[in-house]
PDB file with one MODEL, atoms N, CA, C and O in Angstrom:
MODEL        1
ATOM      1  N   UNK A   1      60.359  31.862 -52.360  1.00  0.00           N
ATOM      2  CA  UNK A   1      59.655  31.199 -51.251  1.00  0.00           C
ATOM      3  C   UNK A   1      59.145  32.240 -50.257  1.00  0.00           C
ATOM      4  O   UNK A   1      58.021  32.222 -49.756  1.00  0.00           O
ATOM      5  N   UNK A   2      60.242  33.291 -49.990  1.00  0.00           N
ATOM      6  CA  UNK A   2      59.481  34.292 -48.750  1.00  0.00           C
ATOM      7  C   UNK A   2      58.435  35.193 -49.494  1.00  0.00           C
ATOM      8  O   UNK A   2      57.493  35.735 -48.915  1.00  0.00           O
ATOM      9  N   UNK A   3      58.676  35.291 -50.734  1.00  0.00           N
ATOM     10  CA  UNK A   3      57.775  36.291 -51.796  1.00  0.00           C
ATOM     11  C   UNK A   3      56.378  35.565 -51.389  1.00  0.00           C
ATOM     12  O   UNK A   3      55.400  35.945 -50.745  1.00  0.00           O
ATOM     13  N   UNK A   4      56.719  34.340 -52.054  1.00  0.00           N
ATOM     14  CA  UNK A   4      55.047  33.714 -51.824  1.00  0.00           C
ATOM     15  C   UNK A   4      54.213  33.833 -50.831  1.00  0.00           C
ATOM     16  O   UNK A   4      53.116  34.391 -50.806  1.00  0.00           O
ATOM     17  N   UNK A   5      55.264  32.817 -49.328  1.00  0.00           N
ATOM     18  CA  UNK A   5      54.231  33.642 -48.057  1.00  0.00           C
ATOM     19  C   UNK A   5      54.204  35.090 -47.503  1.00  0.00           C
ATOM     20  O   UNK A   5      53.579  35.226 -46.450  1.00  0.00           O
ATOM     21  N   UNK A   6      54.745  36.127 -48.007  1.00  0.00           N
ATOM     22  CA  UNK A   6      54.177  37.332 -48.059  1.00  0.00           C
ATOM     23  C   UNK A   6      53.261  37.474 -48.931  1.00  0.00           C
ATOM     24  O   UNK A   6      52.472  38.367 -48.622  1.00  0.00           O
ATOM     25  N   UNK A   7      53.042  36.967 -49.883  1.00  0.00           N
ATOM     26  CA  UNK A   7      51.961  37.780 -50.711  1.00  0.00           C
ATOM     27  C   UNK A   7      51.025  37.021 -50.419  1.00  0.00           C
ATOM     28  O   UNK A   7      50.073  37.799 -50.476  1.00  0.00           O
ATOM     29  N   UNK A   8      50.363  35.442 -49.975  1.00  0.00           N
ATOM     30  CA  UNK A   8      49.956  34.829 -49.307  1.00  0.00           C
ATOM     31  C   UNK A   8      49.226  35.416 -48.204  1.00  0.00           C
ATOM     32  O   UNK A   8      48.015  35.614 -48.113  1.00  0.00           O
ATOM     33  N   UNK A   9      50.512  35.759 -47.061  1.00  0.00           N
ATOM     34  CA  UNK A   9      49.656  36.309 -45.788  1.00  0.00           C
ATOM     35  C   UNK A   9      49.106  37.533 -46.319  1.00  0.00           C
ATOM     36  O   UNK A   9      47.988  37.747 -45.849  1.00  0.00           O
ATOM     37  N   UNK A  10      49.512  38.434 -47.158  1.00  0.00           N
ATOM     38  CA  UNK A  10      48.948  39.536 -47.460  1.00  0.00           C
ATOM     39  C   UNK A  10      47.523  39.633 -47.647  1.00  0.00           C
ATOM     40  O   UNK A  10      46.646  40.266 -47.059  1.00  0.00           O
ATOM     41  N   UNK A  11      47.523  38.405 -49.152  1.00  0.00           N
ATOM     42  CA  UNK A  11      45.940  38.223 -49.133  1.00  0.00           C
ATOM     43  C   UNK A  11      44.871  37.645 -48.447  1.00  0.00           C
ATOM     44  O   UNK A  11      43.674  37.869 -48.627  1.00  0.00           O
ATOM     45  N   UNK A  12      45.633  36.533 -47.277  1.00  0.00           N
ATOM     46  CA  UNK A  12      44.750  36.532 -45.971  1.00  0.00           C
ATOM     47  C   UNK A  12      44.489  37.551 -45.167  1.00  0.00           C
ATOM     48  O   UNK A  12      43.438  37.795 -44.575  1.00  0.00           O
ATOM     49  N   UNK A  13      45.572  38.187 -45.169  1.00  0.00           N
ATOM     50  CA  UNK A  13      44.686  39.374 -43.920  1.00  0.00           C
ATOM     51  C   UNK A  13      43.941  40.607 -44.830  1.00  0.00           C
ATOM     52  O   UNK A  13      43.203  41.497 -44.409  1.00  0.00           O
ATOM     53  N   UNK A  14      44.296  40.402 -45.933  1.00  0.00           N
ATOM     54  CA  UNK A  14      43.258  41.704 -47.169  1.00  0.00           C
ATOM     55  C   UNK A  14      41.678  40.845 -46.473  1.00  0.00           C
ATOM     56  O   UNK A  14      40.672  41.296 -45.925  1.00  0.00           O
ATOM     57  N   UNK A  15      42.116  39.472 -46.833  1.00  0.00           N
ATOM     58  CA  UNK A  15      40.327  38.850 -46.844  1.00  0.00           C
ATOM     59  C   UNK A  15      39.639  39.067 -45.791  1.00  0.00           C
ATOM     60  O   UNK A  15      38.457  39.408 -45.760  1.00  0.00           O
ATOM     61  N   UNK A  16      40.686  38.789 -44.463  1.00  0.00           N
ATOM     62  CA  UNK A  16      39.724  38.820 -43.104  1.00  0.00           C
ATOM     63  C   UNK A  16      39.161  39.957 -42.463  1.00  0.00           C
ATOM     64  O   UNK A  16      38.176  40.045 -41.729  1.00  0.00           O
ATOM     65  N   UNK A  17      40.244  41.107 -43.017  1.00  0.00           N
ATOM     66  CA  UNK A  17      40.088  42.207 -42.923  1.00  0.00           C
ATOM     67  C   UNK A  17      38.564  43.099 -43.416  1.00  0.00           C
ATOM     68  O   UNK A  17      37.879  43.894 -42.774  1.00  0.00           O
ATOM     69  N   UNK A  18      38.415  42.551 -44.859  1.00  0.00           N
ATOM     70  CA  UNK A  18      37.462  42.923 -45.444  1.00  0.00           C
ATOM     71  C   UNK A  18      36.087  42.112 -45.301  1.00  0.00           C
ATOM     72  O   UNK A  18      34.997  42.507 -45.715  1.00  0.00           O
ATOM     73  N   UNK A  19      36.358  40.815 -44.589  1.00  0.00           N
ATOM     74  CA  UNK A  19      35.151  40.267 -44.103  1.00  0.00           C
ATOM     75  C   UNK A  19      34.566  40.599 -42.857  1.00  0.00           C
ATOM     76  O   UNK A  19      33.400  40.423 -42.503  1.00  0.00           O
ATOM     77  N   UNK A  20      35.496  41.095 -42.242  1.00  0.00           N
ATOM     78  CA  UNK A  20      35.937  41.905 -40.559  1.00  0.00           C
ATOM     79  C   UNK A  20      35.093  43.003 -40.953  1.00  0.00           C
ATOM     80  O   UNK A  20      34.113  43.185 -40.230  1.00  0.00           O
ATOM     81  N   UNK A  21      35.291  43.990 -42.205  1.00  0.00           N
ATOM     82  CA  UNK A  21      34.393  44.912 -42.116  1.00  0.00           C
ATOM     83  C   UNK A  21      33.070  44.838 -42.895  1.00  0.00           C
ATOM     84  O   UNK A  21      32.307  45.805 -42.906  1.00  0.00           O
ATOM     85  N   UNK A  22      32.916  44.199 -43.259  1.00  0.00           N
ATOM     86  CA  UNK A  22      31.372  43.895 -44.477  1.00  0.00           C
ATOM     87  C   UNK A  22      30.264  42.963 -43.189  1.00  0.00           C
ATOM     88  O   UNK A  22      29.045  42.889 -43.344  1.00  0.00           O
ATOM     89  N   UNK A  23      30.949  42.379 -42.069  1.00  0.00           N
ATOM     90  CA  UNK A  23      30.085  42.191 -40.722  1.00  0.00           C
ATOM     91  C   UNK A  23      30.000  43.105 -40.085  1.00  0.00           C
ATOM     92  O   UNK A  23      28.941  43.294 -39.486  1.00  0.00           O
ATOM     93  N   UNK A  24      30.944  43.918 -39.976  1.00  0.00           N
ATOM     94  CA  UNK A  24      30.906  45.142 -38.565  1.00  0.00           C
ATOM     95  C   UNK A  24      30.222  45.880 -39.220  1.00  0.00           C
ATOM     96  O   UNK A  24      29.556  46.518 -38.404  1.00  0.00           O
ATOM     97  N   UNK A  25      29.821  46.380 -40.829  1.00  0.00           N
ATOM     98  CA  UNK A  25      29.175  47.215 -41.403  1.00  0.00           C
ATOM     99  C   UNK A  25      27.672  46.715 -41.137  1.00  0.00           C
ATOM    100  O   UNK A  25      26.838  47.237 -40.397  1.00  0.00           O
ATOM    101  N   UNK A  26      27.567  45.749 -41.808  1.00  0.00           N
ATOM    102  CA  UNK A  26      26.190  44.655 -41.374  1.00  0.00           C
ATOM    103  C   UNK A  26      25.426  44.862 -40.314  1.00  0.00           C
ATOM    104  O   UNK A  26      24.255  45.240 -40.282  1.00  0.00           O
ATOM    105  N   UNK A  27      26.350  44.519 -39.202  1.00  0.00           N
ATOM    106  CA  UNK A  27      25.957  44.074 -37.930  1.00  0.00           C
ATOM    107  C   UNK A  27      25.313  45.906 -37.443  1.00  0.00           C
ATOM    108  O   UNK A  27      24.563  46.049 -36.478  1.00  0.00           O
ATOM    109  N   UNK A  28      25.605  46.654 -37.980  1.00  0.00           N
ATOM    110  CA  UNK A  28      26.288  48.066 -37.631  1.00  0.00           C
ATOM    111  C   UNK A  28      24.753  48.945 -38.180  1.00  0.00           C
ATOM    112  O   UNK A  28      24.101  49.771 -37.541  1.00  0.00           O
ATOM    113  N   UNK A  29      24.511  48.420 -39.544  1.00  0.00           N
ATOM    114  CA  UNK A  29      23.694  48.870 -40.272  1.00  0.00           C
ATOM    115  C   UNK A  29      21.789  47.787 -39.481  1.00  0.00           C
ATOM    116  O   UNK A  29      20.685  48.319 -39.358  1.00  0.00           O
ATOM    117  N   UNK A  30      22.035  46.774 -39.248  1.00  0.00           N
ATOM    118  CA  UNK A  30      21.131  46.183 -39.240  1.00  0.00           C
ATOM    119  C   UNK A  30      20.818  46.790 -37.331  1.00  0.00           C
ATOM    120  O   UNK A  30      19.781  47.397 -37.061  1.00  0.00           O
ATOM    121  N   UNK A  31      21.882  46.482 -36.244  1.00  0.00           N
ATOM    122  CA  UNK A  31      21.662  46.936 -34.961  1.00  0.00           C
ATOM    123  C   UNK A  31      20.997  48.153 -35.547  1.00  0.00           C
ATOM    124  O   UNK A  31      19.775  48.007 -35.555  1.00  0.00           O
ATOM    125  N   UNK A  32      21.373  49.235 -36.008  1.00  0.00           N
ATOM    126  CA  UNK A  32      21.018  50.691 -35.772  1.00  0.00           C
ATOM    127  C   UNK A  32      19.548  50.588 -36.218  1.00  0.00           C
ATOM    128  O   UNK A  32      18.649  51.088 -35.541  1.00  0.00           O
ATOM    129  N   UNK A  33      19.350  50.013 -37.227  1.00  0.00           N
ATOM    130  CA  UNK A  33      17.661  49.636 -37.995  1.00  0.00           C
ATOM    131  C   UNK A  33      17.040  48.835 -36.909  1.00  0.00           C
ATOM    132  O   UNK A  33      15.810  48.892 -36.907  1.00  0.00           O
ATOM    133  N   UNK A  34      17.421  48.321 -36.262  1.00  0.00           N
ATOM    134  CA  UNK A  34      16.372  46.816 -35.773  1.00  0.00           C
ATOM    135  C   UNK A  34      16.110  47.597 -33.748  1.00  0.00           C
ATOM    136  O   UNK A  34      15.032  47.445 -33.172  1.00  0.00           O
ATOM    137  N   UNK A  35      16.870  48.065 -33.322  1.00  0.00           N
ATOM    138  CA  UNK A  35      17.060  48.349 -32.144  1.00  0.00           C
ATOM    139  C   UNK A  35      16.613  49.620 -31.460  1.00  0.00           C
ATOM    140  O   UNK A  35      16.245  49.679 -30.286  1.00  0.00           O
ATOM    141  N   UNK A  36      16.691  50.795 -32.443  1.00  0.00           N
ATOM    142  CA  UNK A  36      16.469  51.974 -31.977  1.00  0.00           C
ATOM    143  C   UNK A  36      14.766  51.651 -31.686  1.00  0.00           C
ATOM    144  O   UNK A  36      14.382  50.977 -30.731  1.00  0.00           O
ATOM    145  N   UNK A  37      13.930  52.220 -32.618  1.00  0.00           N
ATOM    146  CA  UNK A  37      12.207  51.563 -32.751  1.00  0.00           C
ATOM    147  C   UNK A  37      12.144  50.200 -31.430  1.00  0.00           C
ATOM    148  O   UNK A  37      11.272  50.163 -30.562  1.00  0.00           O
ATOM    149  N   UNK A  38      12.904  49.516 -31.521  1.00  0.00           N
ATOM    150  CA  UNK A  38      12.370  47.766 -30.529  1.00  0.00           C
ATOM    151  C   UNK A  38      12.948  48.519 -29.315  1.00  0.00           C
ATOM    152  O   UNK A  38      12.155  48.331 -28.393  1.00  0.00           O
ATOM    153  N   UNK A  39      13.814  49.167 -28.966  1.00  0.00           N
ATOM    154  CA  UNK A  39      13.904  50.059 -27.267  1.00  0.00           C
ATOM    155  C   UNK A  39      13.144  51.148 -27.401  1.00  0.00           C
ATOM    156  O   UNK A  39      12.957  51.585 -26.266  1.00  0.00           O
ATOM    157  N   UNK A  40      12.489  51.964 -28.370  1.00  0.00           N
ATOM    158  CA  UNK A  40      12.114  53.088 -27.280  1.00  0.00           C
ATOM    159  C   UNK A  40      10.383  52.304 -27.635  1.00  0.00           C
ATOM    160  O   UNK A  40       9.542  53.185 -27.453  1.00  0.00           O
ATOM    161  N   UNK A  41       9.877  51.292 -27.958  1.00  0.00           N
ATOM    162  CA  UNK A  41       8.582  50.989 -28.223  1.00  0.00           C
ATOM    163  C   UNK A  41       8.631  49.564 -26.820  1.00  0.00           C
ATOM    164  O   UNK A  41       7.588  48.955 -26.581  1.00  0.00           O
ATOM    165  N   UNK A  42       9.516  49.335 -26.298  1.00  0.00           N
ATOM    166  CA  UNK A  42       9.706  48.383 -25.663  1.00  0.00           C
ATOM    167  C   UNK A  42      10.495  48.457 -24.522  1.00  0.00           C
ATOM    168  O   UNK A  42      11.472  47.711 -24.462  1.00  0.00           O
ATOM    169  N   UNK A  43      10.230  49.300 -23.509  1.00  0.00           N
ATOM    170  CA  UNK A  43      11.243  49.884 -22.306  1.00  0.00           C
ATOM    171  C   UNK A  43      11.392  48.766 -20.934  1.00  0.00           C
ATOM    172  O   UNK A  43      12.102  49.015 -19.960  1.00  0.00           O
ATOM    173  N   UNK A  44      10.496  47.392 -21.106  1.00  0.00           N
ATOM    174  CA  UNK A  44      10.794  46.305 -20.633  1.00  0.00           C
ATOM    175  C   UNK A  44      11.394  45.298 -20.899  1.00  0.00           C
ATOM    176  O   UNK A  44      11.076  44.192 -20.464  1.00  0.00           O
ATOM    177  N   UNK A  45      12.652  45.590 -21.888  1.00  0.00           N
ATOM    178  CA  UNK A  45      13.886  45.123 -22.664  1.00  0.00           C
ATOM    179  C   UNK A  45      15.084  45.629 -21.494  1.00  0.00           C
ATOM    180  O   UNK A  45      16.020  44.869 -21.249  1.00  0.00           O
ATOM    181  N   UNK A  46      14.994  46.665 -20.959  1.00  0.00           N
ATOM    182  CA  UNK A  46      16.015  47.264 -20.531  1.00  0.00           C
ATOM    183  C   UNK A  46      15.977  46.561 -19.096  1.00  0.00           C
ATOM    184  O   UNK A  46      16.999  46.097 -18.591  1.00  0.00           O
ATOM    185  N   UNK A  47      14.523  46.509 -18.373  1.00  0.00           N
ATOM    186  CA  UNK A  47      14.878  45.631 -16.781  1.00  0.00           C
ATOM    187  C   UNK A  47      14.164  44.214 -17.368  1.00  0.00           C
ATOM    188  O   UNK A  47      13.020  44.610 -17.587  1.00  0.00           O
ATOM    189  N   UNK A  48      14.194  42.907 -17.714  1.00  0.00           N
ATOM    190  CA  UNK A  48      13.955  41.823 -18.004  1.00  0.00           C
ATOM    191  C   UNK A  48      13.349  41.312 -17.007  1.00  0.00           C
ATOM    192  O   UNK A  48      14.140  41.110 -16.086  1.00  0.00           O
ATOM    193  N   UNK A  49      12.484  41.063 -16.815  1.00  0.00           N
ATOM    194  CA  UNK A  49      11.402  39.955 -16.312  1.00  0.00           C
ATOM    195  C   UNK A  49      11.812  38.819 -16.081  1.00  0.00           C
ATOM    196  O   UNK A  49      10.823  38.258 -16.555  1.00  0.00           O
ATOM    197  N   UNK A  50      12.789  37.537 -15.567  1.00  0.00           N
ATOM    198  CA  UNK A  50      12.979  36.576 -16.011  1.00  0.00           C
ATOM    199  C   UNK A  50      12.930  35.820 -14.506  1.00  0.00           C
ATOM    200  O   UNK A  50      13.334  36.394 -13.495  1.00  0.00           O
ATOM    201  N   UNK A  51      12.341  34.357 -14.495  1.00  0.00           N
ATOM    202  CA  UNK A  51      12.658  34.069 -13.235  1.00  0.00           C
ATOM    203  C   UNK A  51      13.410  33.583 -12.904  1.00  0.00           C
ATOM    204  O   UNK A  51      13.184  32.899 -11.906  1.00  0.00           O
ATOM    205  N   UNK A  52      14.669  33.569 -13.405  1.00  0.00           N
ATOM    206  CA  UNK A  52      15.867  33.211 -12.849  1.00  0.00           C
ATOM    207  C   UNK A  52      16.670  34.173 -11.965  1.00  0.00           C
ATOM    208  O   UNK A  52      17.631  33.813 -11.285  1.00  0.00           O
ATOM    209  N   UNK A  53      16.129  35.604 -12.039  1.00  0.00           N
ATOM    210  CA  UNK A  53      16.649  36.473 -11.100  1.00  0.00           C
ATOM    211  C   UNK A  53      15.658  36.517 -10.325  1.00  0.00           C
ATOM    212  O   UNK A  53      15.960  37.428  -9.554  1.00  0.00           O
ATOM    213  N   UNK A  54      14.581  36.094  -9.994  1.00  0.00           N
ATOM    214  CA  UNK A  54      13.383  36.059  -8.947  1.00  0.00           C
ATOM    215  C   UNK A  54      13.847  34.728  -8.099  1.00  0.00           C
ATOM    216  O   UNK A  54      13.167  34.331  -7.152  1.00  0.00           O
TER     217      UNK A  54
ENDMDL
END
């Protein structure tokens, strides 16, 4: 019985772990592609225009 939920929780936190990093890789790989080019081509990203602070 304790075998099972150890090897159980084991393979839950193997999964979340590895889904934890296949997003942070993602997120990681796609920010660095999508963001660098859209801020330095777009330097009115950084003070926003919006009229809710007007």
């Amino acid at each position: 019985m304790i075998g099972a939920i150890l090897i159980f929780g084991g393979f839950a936190l193997a999964a979340l772990s590895a889904a934890f990093g296949l997003t942070w890789l993602l997120s990681a790989m796609i920010g660095r592609h999508e963001t660098e080019p859209h801020h330095a081509t777009t330097p009115e990203w950084v003070e926003p225009d919006w009229p809710v602070y007007q």
